[in-house]
N, C-alpha and C positions, 0 to 999 in steps of 0.2 A: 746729797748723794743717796740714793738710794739702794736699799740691800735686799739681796732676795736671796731663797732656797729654793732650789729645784732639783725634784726626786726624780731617780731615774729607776728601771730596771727590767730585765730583759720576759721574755716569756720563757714559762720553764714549763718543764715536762712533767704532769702529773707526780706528783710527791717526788719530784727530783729536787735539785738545789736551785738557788735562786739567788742570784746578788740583787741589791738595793745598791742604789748609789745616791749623793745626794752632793752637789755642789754648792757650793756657798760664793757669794761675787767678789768675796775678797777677803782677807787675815781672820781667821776667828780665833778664841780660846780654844773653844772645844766641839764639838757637836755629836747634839746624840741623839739616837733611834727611839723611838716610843710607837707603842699601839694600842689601838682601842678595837675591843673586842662590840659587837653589839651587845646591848646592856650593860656593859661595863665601864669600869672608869680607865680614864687613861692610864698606861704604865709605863714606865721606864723600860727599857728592855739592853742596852749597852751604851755607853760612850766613852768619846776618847780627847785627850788633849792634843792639840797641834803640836805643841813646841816638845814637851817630854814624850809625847807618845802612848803616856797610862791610861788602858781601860778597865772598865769596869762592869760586869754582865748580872742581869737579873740571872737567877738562882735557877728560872727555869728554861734558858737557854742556852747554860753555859756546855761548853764541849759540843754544843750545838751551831753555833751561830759564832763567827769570828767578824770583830770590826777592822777595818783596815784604814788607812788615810795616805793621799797625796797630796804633802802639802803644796808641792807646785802646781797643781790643779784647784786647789783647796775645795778638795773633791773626797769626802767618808763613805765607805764602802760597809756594807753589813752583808757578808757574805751568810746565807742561811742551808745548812745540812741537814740530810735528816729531821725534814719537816713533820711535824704532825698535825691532827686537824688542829687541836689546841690553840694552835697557832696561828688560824684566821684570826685577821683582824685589820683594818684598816690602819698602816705605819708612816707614821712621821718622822720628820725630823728636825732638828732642834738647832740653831745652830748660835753660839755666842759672841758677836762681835763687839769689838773694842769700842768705847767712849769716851771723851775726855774726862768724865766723872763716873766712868763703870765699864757696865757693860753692857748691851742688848741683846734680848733674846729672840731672835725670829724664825718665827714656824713654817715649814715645809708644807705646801700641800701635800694630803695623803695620798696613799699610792694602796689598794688593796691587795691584799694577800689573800689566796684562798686556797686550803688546804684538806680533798677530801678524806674525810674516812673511808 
């Protein structure tokens, strides 16, 4: 059986909002947002669990950027406010499905962000 991520997300309006969306094909733990800036290293930027619902946001998105999830869709939503350029970066996401001995992690193609000054 095979599992895949697939990123979605709409076209937005110059420095307006923008959701990301990412679907997973079936139960995962958790799944989470990540971007890579050019030059930079990947970072974490929010995730969330399926079952409890707990997220968790890098420092410099928070009150910025909210995660959401459907777990009947098994579908995580990265809704983002109040863009800055900062904020380009090509984003991923992550998603962790179950194993009989763990877990797996499978990555999203990215989806770019671009945000001018």
């Amino acid at each position: 059986q095979s599992q895949f991520v697939e990123p979605g997300g709409g076209l937005p309006q110059p420095g307006g909002p923008l959701r990301l969306s990412c679907a997973a094909s079936g139960f995962t733990f958790a799944i989470g947002w990540f971007r890579q800036a050019p030059g930079k290293e990947r970072e974490g930027v929010a995730c969330i669990t399926t079952n409890e619902g707990t997220t968790d946001y890098a420092e410099s998105v928070k009150c910025r950027f909210t995660i959401s999830r459907d777990n009947a869709k098994n579908t995580v939503y990265l809704q983002m406010n109040n863009r800055k350029p900062e904020d380009t970066a090509v984003y991923y996401c992550k998603a962790a499905f179950p194993r009989s001995n763990g877990r797996a992690d499978i990555w999203g193609r990215g989806t770019q962000v671009t945000v001018s000054g």
